[in-house]
C-alpha positions in Angstrom: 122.5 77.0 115.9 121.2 73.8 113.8 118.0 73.1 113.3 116.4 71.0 116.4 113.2 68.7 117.0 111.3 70.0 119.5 108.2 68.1 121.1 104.8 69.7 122.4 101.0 68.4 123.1 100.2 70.7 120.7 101.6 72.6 117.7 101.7 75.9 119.5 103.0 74.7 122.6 105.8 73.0 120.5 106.3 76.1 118.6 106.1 77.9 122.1 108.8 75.9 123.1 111.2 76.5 119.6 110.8 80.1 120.5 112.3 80.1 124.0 115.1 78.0 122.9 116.4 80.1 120.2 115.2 83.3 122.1 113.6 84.7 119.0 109.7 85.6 118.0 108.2 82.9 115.8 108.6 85.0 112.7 112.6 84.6 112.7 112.5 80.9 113.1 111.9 78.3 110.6 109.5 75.8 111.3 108.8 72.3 109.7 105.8 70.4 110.9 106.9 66.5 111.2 103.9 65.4 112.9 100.5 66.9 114.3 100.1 64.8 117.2 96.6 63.3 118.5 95.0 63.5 121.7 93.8 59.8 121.5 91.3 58.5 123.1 90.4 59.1 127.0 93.9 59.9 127.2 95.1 56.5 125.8 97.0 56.3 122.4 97.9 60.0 122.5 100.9 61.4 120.3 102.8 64.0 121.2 103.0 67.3 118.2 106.6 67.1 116.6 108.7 70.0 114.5 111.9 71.1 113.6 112.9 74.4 114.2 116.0 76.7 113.6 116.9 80.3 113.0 115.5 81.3 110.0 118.3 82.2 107.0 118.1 83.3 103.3 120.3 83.8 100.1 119.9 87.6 99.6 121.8 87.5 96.8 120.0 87.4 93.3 116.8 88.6 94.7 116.5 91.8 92.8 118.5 94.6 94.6 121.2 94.5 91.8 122.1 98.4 90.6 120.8 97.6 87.6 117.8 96.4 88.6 117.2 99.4 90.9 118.3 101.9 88.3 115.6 100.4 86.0 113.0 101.1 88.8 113.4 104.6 89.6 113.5 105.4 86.1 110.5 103.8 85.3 108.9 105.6 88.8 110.1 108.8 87.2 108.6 108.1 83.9 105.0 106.7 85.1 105.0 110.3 87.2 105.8 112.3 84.3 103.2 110.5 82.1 100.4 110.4 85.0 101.2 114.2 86.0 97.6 116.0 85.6 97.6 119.8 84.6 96.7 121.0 87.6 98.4 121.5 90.9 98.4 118.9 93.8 99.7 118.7 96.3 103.9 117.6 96.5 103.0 114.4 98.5 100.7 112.9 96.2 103.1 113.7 93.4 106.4 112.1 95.4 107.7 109.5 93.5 109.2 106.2 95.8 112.2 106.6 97.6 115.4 104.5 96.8 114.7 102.5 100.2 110.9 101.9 98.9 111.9 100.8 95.6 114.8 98.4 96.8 112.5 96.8 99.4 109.8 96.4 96.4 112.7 94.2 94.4 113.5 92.1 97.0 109.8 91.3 97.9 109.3 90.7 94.5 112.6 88.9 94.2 111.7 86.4 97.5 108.2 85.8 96.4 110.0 84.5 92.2 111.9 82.5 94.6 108.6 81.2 96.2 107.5 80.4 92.7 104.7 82.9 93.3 103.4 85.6 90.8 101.8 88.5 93.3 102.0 92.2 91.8 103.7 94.5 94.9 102.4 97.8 95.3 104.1 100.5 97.5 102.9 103.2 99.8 104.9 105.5 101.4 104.4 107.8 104.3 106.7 109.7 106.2 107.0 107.1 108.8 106.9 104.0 106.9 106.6 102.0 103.9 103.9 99.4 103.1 104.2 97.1 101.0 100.8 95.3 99.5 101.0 92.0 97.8 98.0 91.3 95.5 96.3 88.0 94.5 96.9 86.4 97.4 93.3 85.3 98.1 93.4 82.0 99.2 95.9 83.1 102.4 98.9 81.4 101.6 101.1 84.8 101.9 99.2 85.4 105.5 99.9 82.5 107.6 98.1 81.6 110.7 97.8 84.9 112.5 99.9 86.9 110.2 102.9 84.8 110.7 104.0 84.3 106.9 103.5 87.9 106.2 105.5 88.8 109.8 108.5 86.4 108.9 109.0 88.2 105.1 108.7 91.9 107.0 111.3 90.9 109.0 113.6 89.5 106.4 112.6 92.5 104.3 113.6 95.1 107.0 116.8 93.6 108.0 118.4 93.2 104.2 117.1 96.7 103.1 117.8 99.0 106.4 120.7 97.2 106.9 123.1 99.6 104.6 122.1 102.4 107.3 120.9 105.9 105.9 117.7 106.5 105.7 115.8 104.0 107.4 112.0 103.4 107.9 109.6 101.1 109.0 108.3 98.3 106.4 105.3 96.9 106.6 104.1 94.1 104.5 100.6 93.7 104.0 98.1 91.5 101.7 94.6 91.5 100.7 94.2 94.2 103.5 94.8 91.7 106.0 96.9 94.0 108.9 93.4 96.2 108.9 91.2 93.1 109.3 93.4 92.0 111.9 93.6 95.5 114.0 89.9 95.5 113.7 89.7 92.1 115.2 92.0 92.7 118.2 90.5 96.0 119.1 86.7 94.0 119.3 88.1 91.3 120.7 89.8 93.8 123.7 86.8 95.2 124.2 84.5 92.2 124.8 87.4 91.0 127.5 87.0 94.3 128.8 83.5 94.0 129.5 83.7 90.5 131.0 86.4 91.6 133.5 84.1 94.6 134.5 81.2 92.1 134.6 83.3 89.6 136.7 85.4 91.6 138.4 88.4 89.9 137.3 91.5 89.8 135.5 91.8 87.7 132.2 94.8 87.0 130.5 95.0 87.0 126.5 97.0 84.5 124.9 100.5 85.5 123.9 100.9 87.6 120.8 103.8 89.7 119.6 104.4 93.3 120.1 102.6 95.2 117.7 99.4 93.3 118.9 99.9 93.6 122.1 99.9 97.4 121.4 96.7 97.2 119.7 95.2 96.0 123.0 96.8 98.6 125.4 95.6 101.3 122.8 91.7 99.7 122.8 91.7 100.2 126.6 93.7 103.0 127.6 91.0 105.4 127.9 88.5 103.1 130.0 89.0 104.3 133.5 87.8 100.9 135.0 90.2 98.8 133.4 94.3 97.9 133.6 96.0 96.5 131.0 100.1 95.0 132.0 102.4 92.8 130.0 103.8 89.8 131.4 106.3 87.4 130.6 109.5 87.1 128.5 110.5 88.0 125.1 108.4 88.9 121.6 105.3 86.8 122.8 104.8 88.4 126.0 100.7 88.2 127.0 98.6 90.7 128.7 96.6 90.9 131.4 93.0 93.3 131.4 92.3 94.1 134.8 89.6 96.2 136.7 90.8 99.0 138.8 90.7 98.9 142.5 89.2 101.3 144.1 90.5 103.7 146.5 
């Protein structure tokens, strides 16, 4: 589908809007700002917020997964862990160098951010479950976007070029200047002050639409408060929640 200009009172909403035309979360579109709007004044003179949006697409070629560049990589992982290796024992997990799947999605992180015309380091951390993926220097918060959305957009090109061969595949998770941390922090406070003005009030409060992962952070906050209800509702990646108190009886 070709890209499209979509109107809005504001830039969310019009963004809102992108995302239930093209069915996708906001991180897989690609959005271009033409105009901010204004609210004008008493109503008079008021502009409407203007983008364009379409499915978001990349050249994944020539962004560092070539053999050669990968071959260069693990040997170099192999030959900082030889060098690095202390004389005493530790433990195997600590000692594991990355994974092929870790070091190709380091490349082409590195490879899209050249492309950006941005010089971050990448670092790698690997657990069992998933691999993060921190990109350094980014202090001003270009890389993080309003509400993560920059960093959510590259995590999901990431995981669909990398797991896409199949094998073994695992979770990556693209992080910068600890921001996902900062942001789980934030949520879970955040659920917790709604939750005390729905027990206050006695009733329900909806939280703005967010994507799955923080909508998970919410449930999680609350789950064990025996006066309150968390529920999803709504279509879709942005789906919003609802903290309600529990009836008695």
């Amino acid at each position: 589908m070709h890209a499209i200009e979509i109107e809005g009172k504001t830039i969310d909403e019009a963004i809102e809007k992108a995302c239930e035309e093209f069915q996708m979360p906001r991180e897989k579109l690609n959005i271009e700002i033409i105009s901010e709007g204004a609210s004008g004044f008493l109503g008079l003179g008021a502009k409407k917020a203007r983008i364009k949006a379409g499915v978001m697409s990349i050249d994944v070629s020539n962004l560092g997964l070539s053999s050669h560049a990968l071959k260069k990589e693990e040997m170099q992982e192999g030959k900082e862990g030889a060098e690095t290796a202390p004389e005493t024992p530790v433990s195997s997990e600590s000692q594991a160098p990355a994974t092929t799947v870790a070091i190709q999605a380091k490349l082409f992180l590195e490879g899209l951010l050249a492309r950006m015309s941005l010089d971050c380091p990448v670092t790698v951390e690997e657990t069992a479950d998933s691999i993060v993926l921190n990109i350094n220097g980014d202090g001003g918060g270009l890389l993080i976007g309003k509400r993560g959305q920059n960093l959510d957009a590259m995590q999901y090109i990431v995981n669909k070029v990398v797991n896409r061969a199949g094998g073994d595949r695992k979770m990556i998770v693209i992080d910068s200047e600890a921001y996902r941390k900062r942001r789980e922090e934030s949520l879970i406070s955040m659920a917790e002050k709604l939750g005390d003005k729905v027990k206050r009030t006695k009733k329900p409060v909806t939280v703005s639409h967010m994507h799955a992962h923080d909508r998970r952070i919410i449930h999680l906050a609350l789950q064990n408060d025996e006066k309150l209800i968390t529920k999803s509702r709504g279509e879709g990646e942005y789906r919003k929640i609802i903290i309600m108190p529990v009836k008695k009886g």
